[in-house]
N, C-alpha and C positions, 0 to 999 in steps of 0.2 A: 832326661825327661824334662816336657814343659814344665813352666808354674800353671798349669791348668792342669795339670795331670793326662794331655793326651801323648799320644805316641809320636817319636818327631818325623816330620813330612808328611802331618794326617790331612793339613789342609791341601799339599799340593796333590795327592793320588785321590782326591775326591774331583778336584778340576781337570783333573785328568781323566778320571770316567767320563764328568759331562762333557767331554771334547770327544770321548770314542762314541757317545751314542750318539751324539749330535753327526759325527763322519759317517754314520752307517745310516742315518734316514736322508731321504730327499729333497733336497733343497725345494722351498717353495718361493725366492725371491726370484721377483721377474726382470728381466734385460730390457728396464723401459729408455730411451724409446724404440728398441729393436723388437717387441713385443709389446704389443699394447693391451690396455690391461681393460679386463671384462667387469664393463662399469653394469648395477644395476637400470633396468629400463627406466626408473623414476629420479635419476640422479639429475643434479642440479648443476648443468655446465656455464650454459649461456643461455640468455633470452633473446626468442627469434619474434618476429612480429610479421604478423598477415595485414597488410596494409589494406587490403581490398574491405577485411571488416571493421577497419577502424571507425568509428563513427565522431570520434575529438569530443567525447563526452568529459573528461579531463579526470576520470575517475581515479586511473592510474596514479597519475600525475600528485592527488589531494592525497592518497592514502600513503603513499612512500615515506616511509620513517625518514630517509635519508636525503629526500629533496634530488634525487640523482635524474630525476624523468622530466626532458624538456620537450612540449609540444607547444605549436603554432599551428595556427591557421588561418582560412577566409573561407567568405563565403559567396554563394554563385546560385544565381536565379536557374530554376529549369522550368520549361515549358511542360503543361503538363495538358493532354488533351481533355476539352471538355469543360475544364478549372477555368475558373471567373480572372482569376490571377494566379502567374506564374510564382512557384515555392521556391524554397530557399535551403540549403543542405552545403554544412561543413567540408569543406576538402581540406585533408592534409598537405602541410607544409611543409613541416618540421616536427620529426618525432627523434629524439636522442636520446641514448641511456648512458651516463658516466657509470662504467665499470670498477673507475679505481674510486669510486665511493659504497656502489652496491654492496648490501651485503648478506643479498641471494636469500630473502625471506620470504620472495615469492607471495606477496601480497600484492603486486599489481596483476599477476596470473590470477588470482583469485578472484579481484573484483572486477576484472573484464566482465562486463556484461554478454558481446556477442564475439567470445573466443577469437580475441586477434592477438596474445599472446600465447606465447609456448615455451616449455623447458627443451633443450635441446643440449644431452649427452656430452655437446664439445666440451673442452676446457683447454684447449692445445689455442689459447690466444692472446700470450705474454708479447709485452711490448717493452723492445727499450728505452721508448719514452711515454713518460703516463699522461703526454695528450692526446695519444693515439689509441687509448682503451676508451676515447670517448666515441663511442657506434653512433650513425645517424642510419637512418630508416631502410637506405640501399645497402647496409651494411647488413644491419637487422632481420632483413628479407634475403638478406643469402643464405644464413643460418635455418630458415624454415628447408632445406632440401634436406640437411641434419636431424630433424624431429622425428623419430619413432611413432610409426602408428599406435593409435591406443590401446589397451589390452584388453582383450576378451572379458566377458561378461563372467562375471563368476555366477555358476548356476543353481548354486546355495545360496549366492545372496539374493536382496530384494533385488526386484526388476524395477527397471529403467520405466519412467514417468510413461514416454513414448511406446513401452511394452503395453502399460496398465491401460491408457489411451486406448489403444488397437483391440486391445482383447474385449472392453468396455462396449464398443462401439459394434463389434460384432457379436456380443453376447442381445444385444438389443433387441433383435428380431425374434430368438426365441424365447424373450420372456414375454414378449405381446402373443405369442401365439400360447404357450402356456394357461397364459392369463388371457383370453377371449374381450376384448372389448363391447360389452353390451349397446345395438344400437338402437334406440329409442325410433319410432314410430313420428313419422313424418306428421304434422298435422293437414288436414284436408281442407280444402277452400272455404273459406270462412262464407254463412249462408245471407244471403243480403237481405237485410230489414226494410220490408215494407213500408214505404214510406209515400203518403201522396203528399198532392200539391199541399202546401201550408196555409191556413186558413189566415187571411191578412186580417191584422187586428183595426178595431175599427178605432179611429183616430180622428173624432171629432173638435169641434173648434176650442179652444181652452176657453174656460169661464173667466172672466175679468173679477178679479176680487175687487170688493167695493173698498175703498181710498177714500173715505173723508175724513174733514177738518178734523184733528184731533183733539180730545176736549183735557181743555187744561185742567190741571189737577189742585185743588185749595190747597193753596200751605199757610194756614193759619197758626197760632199760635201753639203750641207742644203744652197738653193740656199735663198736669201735674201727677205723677201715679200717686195712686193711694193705697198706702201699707194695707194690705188687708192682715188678715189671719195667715195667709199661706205666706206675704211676705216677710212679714216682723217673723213669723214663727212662736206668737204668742196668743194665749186664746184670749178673745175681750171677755173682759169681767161682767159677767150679768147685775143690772141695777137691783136695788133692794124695792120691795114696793114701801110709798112712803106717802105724805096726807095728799090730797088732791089739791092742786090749784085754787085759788079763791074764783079763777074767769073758766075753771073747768067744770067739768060736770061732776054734782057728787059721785060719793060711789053707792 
């Protein structure tokens, strides 16, 4: 017996069952690359790029954690009828993605504004030199024949903007007719006001104001005030009666 007290060769007739069940179920490893393996439809292979909607906003480019997205370009007058002066609109030059820096987080798909990149299912594009995972834009646009169309609408979830849009836009009609537009009563030709000739006003000859010499004004001496009662704010003291004058009259 062990020093663990089991029976001897417990462990090997235990790895010997897991070998007999394992022989009797069906392998599920596949013979890649002699069968190729069934990727989901949202898998993340390669980035394909629609050059026709590139617009070189440079979006992509700024948001890349990894600095891997190199675009160039110029720009080129168009004639445009009608227009005072001829516009001006980005052409692509150079659009590149280093692959052996990517690392497939799919935020330059995201902030595309008008859908000119795409995930595309490839992943069969090892190189044995890591200057040739660097894609330029003819490269980039061959990978768009690789892209999965997109998948059905799920018809539980919300609906699509351009659903809401359509159905909006058609409901319109029958909620005016629901709801009656009340139309108010035109008004009638306004009646003309009797009016005759205007009586001309009489406009005789203006009177001449009389204009003589002006008479000059005395400016003599500024005669002295005198405090009254109201200005001291004192009452005068009334005299006492007292003998008569000797040159007055008796009393």
């Amino acid at each position: 017996m062990s020093e663990r007290g089991g029976l001897p060769g417990e462990g090997l007739v235990k790895g010997l069952a897991v070998t007999l069940k394992t022989m009797t179920r069906r392998s599920t490893t596949q013979q890649y690359p002699d069968v190729a393996p069934e990727l989901p439809p949202r898998s993340r292979g390669v980035i394909a790029l629609l050059t026709e909607n590139c617009t070189v906003c440079m979006l992509c480019a700024r948001e890349c954690p990894d600095w891997c997205i190199y675009i160039d370009s110029h720009k080129e007058e168009v004639a445009v009828a009608g227009a005072a002066r001829p516009r001006q609109r980005n052409v692509l030059d150079k659009f590149d993605i280093d692959f052996s820096l990517c690392m497939y987080c799919g935020i330059c798909i995201e902030v595309c504004p008008f859908d000119a990149l795409y995930w595309s299912p490839e992943f069969e594009y090892a190189e044995y030199d890591i200057k040739n995972l660097l894609h330029d834009k003819d490269h980039l646009g061959q990978w768009m024949a690789t892209v999965p169309p997109p998948p059905a609408h799920d018809p539980h979830g919300e609906p699509a903007k351009e659903e809401t849009t359509a159905a909006r836009k058609a409901a319109a009609p029958t909620s005016s007719a629901a709801h009656p537009t009340v139309v108010r009563p035109e008004p009638g030709p306004a009646t003309p006001r009797a009016s005759g000739p205007a009586t001309p006003r009489s406009t005789g000859p203006a009177t001449p104001r009389s204009t003589g010499p002006a008479t000059p004004r005395t400016t003599g001496p500024a005669a002295p005030r005198t405090a009254g009662p109201a200005a001291s704010g004192v009452e005068p003291a009334t005299p006492e009666p007292g003998p008569a004058d000797d040159g007055g009259a008796p009393r």
